[in-house]
MIDREN-799928 format. One record per residue: x, y, z of N, C-alpha, C in turn; residue in one letter. Coordinates in pm, whole numbers, padded with zeros to 5 digits, always signed. Layout:
N
XYZXYZXYZa ...
% end
This chain:
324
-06384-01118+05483-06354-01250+05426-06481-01316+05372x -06591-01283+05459-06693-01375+05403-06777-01299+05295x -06772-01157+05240-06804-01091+05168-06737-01142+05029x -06610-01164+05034-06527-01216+04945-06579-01336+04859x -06615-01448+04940-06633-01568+04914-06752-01588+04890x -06841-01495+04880-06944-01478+04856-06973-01431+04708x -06865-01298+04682-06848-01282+04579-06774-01362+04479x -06689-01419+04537-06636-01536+04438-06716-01672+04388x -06826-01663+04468-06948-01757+04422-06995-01712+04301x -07067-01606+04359-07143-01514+04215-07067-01522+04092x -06945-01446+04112-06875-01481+03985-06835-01594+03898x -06797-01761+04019-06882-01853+03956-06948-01899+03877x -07111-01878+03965-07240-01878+03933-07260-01827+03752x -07200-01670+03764-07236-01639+03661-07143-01704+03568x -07005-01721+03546-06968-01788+03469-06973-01957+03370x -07067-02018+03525-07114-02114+03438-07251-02101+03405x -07354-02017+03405-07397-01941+03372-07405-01884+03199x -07338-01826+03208-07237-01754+03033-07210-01933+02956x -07103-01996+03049-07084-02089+02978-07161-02207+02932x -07276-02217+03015-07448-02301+02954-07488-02216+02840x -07512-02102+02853-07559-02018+02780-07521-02036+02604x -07384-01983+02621-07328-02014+02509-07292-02114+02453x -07286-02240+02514-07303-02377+02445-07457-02437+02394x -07539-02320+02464-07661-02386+02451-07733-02331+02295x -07632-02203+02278-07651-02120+02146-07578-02197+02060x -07432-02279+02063-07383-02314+02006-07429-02454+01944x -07454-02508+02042-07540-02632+01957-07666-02618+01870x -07711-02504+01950-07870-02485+01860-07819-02409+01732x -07726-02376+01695-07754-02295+01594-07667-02424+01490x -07562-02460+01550-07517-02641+01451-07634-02668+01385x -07717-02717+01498-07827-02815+01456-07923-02722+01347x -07906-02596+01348-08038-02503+01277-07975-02512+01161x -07799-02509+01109-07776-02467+01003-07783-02635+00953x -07762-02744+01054-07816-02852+01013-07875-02879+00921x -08023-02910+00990-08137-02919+00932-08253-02791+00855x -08206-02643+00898-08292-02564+00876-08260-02433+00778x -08090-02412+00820-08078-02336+00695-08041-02362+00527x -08162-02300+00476-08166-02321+00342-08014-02345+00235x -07974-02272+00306-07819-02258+00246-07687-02352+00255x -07700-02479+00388-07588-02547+00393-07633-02655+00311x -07547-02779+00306-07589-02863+00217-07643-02953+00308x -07708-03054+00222-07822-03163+00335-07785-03308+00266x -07695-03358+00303-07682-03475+00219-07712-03565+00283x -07738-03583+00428-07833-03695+00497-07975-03695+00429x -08028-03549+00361-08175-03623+00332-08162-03694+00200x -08041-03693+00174-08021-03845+00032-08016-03949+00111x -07952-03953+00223-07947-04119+00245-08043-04155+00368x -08136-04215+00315-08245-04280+00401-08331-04383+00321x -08416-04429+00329-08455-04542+00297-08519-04567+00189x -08541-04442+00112-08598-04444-00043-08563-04517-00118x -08358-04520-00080-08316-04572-00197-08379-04769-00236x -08372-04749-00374-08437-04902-00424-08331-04974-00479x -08358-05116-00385-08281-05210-00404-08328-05289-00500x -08430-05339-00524-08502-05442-00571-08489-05420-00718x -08447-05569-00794-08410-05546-00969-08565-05474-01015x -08677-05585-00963-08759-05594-01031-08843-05431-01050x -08781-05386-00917-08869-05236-00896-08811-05173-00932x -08670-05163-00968-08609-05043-01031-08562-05051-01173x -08628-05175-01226-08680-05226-01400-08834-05090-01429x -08939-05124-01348-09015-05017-01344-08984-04891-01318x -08911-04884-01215-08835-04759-01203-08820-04662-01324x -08737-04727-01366-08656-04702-01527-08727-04650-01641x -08869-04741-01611-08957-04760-01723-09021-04598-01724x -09048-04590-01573-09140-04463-01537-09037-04334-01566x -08911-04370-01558-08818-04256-01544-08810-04202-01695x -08844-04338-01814-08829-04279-01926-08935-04213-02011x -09080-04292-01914-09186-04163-01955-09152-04042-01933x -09101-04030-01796-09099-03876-01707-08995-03791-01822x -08880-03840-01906-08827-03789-01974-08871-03732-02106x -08939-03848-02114-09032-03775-02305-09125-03683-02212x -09193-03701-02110-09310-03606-02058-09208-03494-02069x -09099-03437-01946-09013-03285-02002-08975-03280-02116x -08926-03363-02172-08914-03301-02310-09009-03235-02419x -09163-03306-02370-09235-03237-02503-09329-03132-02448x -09309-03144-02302-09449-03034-02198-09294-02933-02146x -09261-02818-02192-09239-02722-02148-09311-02631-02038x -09297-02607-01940-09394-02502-01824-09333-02352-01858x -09408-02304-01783-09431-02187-01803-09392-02106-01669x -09276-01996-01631-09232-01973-01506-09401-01870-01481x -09403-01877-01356-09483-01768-01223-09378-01751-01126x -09470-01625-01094-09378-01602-00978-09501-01526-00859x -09468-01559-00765-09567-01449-00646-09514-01383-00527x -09522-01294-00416-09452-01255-00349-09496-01269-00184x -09414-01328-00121-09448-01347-00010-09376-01240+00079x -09430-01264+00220-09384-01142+00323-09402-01181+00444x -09319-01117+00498-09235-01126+00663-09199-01278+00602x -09054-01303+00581-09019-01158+00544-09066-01157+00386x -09035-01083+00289-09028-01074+00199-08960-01128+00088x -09062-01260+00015-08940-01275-00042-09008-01338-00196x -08963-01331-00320-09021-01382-00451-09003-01514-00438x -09093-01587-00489-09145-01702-00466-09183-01768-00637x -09124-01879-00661-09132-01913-00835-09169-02076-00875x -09235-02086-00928-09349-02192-00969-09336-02232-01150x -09337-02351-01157-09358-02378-01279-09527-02473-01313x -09564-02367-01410-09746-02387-01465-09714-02500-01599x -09766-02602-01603-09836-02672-01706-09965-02658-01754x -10018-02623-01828-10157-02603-01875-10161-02681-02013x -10302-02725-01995-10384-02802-02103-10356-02709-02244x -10384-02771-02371-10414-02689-02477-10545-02654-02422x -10627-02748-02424-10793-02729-02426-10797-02673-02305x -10874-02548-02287-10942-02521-02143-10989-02570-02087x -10979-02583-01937-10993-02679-01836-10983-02566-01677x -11143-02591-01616-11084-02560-01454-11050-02668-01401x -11007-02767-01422-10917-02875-01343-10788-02817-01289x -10720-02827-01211-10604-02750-01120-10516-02839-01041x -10389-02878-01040-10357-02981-00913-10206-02858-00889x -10220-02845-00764-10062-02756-00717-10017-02888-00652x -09864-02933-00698-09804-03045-00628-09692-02984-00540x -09675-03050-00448-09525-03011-00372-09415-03063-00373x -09320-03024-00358-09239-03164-00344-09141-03123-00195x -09096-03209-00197-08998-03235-00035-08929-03167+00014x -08902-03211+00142-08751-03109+00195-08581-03120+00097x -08564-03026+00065-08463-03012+00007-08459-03094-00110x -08621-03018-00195-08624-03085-00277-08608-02945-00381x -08720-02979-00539-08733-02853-00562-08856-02947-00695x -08904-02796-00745-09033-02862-00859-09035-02902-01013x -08918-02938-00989-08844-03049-01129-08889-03170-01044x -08827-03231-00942-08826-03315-00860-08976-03425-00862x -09099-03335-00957-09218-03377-00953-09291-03424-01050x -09186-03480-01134-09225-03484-01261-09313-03597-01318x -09291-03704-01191-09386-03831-01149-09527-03799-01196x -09567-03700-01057-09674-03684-01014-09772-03549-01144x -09663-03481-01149-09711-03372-01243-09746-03407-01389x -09693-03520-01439-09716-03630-01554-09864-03683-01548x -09840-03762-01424-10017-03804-01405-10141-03711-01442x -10094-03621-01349-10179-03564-01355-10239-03448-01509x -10102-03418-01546-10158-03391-01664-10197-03465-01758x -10180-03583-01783-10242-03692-01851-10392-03688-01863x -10418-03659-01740-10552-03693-01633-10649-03562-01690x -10585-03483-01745-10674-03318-01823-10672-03201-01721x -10597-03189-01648-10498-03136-01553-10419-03002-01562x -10464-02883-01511-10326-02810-01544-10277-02824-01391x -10151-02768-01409-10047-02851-01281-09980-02691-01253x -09956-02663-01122-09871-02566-01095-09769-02616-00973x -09668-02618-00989-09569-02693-00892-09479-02620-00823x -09465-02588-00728-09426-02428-00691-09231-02539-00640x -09161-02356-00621-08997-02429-00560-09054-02355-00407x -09057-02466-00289-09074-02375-00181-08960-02273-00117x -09016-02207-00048-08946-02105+00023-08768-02186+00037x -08669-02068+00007-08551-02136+00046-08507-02279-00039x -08596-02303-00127-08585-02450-00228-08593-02355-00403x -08507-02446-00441-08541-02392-00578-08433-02306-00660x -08556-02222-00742-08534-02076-00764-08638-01991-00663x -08670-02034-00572-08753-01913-00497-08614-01888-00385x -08669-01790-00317-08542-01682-00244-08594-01744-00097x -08511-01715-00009-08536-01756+00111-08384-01795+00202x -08344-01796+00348-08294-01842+00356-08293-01957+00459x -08414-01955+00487-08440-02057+00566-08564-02196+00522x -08609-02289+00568-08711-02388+00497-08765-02421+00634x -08851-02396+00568-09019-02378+00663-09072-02491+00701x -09037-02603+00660-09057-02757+00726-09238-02742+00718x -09261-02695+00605-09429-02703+00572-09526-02600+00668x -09429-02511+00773-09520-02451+00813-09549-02301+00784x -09457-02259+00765-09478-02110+00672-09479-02177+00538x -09451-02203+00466-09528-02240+00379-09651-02261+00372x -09747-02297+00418-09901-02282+00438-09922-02205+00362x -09873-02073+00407-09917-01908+00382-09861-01889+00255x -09786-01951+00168-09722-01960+00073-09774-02013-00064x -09877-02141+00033-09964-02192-00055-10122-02136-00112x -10119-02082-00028-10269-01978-00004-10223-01894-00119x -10063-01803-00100-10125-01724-00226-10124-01773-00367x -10059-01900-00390-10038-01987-00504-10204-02045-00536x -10295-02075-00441-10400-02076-00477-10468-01966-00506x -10448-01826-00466-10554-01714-00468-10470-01689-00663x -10337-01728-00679-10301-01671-00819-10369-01758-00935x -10395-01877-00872-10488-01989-01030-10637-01928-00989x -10670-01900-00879-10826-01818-00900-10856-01706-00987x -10734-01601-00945-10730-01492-01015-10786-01495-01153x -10721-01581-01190-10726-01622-01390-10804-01720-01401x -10808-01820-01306-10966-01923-01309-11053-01894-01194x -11136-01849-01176-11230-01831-01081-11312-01945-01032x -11332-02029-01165-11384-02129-01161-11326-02283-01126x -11168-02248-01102-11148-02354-01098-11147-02454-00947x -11117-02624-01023-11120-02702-00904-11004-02728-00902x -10953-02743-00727-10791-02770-00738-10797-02867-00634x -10672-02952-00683-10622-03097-00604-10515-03028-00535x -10477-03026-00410-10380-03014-00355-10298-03165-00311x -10146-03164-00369-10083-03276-00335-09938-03268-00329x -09937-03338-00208-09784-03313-00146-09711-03406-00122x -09525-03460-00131-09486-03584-00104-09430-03527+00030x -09366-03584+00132-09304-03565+00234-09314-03419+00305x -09232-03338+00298-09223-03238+00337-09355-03143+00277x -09370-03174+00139-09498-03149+00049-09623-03166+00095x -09623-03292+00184-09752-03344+00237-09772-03246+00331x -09661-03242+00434-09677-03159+00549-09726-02999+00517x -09648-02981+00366-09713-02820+00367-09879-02853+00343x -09921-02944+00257-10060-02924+00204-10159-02969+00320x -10128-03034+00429-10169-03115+00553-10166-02928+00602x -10117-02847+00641-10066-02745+00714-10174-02618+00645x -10211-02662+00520-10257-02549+00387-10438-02622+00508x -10420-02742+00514-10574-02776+00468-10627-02723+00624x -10582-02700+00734-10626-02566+00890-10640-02468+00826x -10603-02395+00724-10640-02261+00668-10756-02244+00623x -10788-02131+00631-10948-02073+00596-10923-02057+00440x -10950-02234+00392-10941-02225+00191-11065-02195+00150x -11063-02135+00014-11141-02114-00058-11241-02257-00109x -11335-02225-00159-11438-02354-00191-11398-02442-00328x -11313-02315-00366-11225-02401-00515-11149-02542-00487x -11102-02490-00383-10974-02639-00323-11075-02739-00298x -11066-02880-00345-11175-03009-00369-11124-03058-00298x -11002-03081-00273-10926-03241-00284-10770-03241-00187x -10732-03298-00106-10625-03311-00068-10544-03420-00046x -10419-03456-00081-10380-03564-00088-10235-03550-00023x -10203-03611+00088-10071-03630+00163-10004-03737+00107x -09869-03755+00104-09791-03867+00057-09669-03900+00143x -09733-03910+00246-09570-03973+00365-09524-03834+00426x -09618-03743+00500-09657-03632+00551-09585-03708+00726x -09567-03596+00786-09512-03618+00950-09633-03513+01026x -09644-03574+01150-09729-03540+01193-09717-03391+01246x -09601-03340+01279-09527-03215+01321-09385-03187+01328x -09364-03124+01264-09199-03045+01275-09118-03134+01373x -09167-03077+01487-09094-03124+01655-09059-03245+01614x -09156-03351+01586-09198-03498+01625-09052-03574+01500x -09080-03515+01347-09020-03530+01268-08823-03533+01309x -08828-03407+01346-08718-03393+01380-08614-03446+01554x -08723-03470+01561-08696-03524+01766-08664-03690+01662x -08707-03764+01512-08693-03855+01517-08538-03878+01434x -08538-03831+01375-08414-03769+01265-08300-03744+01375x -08327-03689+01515-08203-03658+01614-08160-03753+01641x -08291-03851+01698-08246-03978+01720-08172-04083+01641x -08228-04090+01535-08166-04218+01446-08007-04185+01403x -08029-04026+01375-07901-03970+01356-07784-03990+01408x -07804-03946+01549-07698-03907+01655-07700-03930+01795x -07848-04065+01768-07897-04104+01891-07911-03996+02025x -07936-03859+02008-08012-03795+02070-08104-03766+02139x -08141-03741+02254-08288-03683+02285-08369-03544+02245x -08476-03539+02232-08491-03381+02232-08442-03292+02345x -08429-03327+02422-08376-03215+02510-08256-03251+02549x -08146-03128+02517-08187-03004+02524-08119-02946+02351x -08115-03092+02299-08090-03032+02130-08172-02985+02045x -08288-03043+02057-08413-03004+01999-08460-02839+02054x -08453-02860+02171-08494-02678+02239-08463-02597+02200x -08264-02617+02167-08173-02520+02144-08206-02448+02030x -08217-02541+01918-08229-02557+01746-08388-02457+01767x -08460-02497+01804-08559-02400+01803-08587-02343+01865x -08513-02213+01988-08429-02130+02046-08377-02062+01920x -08339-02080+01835-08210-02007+01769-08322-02019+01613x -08435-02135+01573-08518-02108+01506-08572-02045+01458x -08634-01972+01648-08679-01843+01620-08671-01725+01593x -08513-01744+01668-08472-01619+01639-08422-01581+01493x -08405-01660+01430-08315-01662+01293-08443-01694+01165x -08587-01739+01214-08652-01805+01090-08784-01756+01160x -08808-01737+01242-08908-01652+01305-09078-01800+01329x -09021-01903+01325-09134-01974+01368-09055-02105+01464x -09205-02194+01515-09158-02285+01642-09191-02401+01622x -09099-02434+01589-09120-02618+01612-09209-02667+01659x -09214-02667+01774-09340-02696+01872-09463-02641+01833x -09505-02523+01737-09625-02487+01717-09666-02565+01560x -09593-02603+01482-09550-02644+01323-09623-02812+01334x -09750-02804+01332-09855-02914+01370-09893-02983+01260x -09870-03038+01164-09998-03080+01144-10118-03126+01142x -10087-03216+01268-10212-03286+01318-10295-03219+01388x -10273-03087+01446-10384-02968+01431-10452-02921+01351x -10373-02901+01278-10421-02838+01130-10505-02903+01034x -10500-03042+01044-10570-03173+00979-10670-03214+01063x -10700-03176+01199-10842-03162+01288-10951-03057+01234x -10856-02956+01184-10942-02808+01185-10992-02793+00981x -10955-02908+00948-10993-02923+00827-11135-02979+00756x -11193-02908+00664-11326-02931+00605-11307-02962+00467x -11184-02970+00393-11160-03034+00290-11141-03230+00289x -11201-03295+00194-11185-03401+00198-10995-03474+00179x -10960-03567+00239-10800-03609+00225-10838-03703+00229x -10724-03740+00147-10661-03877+00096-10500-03898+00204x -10480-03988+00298-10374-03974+00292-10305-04127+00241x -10163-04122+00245-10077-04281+00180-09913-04266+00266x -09930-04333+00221-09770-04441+00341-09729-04497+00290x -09618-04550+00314-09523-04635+00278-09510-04713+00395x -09524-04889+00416-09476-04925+00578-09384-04974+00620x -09275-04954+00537-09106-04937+00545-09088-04822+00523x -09158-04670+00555-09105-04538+00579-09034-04537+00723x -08872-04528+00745-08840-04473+00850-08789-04321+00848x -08790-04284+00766-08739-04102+00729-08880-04042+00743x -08969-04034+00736-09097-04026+00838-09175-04118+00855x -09174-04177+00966-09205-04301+01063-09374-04327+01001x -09366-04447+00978-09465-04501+00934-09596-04464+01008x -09547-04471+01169-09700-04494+01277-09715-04342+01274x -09672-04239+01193-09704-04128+01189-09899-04106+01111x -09917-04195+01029-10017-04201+00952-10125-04222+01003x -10097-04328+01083-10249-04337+01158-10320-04193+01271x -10201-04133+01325-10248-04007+01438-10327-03925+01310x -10285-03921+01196-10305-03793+01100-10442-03846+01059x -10454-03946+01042-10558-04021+00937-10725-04026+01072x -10665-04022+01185-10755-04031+01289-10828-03867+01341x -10672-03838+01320-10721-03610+01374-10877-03560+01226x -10829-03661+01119-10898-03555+01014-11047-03599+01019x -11192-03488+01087-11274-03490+01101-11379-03430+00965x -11334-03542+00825-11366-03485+00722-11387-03645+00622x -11448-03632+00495-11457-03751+00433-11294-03767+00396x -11288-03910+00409-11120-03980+00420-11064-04057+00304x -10989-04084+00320-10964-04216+00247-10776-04182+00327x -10777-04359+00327-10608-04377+00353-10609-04506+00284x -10456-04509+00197-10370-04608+00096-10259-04616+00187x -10201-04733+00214-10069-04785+00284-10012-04877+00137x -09888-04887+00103-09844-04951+00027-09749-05017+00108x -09771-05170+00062-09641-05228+00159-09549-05243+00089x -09415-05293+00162-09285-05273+00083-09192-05134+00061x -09311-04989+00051-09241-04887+00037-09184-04813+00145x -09074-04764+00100-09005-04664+00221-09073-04522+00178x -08936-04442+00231-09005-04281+00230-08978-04206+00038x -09127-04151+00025-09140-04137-00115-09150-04205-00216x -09204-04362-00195-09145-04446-00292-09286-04569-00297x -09374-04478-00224-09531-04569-00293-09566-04580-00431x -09556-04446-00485-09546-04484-00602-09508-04517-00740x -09403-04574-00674-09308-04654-00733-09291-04798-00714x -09339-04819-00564-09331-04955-00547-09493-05039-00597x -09604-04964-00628-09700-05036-00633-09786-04898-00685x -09767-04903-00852-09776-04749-00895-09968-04754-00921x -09981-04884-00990-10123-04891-00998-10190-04901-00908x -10135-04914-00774-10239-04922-00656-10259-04782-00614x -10146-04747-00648-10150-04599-00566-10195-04506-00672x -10199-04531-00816-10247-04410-00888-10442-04401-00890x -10486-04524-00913-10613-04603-00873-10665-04598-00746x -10606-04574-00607-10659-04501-00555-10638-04331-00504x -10565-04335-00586-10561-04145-00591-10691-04071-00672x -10681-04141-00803-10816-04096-00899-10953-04140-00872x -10967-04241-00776-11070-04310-00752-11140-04181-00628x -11013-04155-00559-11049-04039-00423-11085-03913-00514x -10997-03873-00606-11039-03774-00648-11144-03721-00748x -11171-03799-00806-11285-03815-00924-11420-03772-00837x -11415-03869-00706-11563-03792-00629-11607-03704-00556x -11502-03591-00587-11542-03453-00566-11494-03352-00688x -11420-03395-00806-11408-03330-00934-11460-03378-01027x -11548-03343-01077-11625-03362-01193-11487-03433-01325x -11547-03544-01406-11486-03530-01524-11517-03520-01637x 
% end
């Protein structure tokens, strides 16, 4: 009898057991195709606080939207492509180049579940500025292949070879690295890498301090969540399915271990990445600085809300390490 009841424990045991188990797979992998696989749709990252209310700012808005239109219409790019691995996958970029030769260089990024049309702001400026521009679609974004999005941290490695391909053909050149959101985080993530002496310049634009942190905040506002044990799960099933860890996906490591000069900027109505994210980042980087806060702006939308402050001190940062 007591052998019995003993065994009817175990069997129990193990059944709730199995049944943690598999709920614990089941939520994590919700939450992965959530937020992480490339392939479902993401229509929460439309609604957050970018959007602009204000007549007066989205009169400018308008104004800028109809440069950005004559700018595609009369600057055609030019496709690249490069190949990344583990896994393996083609990777595709659109090049603007000067008529006149120029080692001037800026690779821009753009966001989560964004793609490099999306940049036409920034990629305008800068070619204005005597600029060639290479704007890559990240991993899983775009036309590049992928099925997962790297939340800026495999991407790093993504960016490295996008810089070793403008060396190839410019040896000489100087390059601005600049990223908006998710963008920031890859070029924040690029600037811990062992870069070449070409890369001058780095510029974050409403960058999160790490994967985890980003997304532990997004659970919350979302679905009023804790990280544990939703956050664990999701990257539990991360790894297994995208092969990297939340918890390791730093930037504010990566922005300690940096010898390139940054610029970073904010918005201090960003709640889609939390404003007080800026100061940890702006404090880790043991390198010449500069930080722009624009008030009034939410997430992605400094420069838009206060375009001359923010373009004036972008060129002002960058001019004193690129020659003009």
């Amino acid at each position: 009898m007591k052998s019995t009841s003993i065994k009817r424990i175990i069997l129990i045991l193990l059944a709730i057991i199995i049944i943690l188990t598999s709920v614990y797979f089941i939520v994590g992998n919700y939450f992965y195709n959530f937020a992480i696989n490339s392939k479902s749709k993401k229509v929460f990252a439309d609604d957050n606080d970018s959007q602009i209310r204000d007549s007066a700012l989205n009169h400018r808005k308008d104004r800028e939207l109809e440069k950005d239109k004559i700018f595609s219409k009369n600057q055609i790019p030019v496709e690249a492509s490069v190949t990344a691995y583990k896994p393996k996958l083609k990777l595709i970029a659109d090049i603007y180049e000067q008529e006149n030769t120029t080692d001037k260089w800026a690779i821009i990024v753009h966001g989560y579940n964004g793609n490099s049309g999306q940049m036409i702001r920034w990629i305008r400026n800068f070619y204005e500025n005597g600029y060639n521009i290479l704007t890559p679609d990240l991993r899983g974004h775009g036309r590049s292949e992928g099925e997962y999005i790297g939340m800026g941290w495999d991407d790093r490695k993504d960016m490295l070879l996008w810089i070793d391909y403008i060396i190839e053909s410019a040896p000489n050149a100087e390059i601005v690295l600049l990223g908006v959101s998710m963008g920031a985080a890859t070029v924040m993530n690029t600037a811990g890498e062992d870069l070449p002496s070409n890369v001058k310049v780095i510029i974050e634009d409403c960058g999160y301090s790490s994967t985890s942190e980003v997304l532990e905040h997004q659970l919350n506002k979302m679905f009023g969540l804790h990280k544990f044990p939703v956050l664990y799960a999701a990257n539990t099933v991360t790894k297994i399915r995208a092969g990297y860890d939340f918890f390791n996906s730093s930037s504010l490591k990566q922005v300690a271990k940096s010898t390139t000069p940054m610029l970073f900027i904010h918005g201090d109505q960003d709640d889609f990445v939390p404003y007080k994210m800026l100061e940890p980042l702006y404090e880790a980087a043991n390198v010449e600085k500069g930080k722009l806060v624009i008030e009034g702006a939410g997430h992605s939308t400094a420069c838009m809300v206060d375009s001359e402050t923010y373009w004036s001190h972008v060129w002002e940062f960058v001019n004193k390490y690129i020659a003009q």
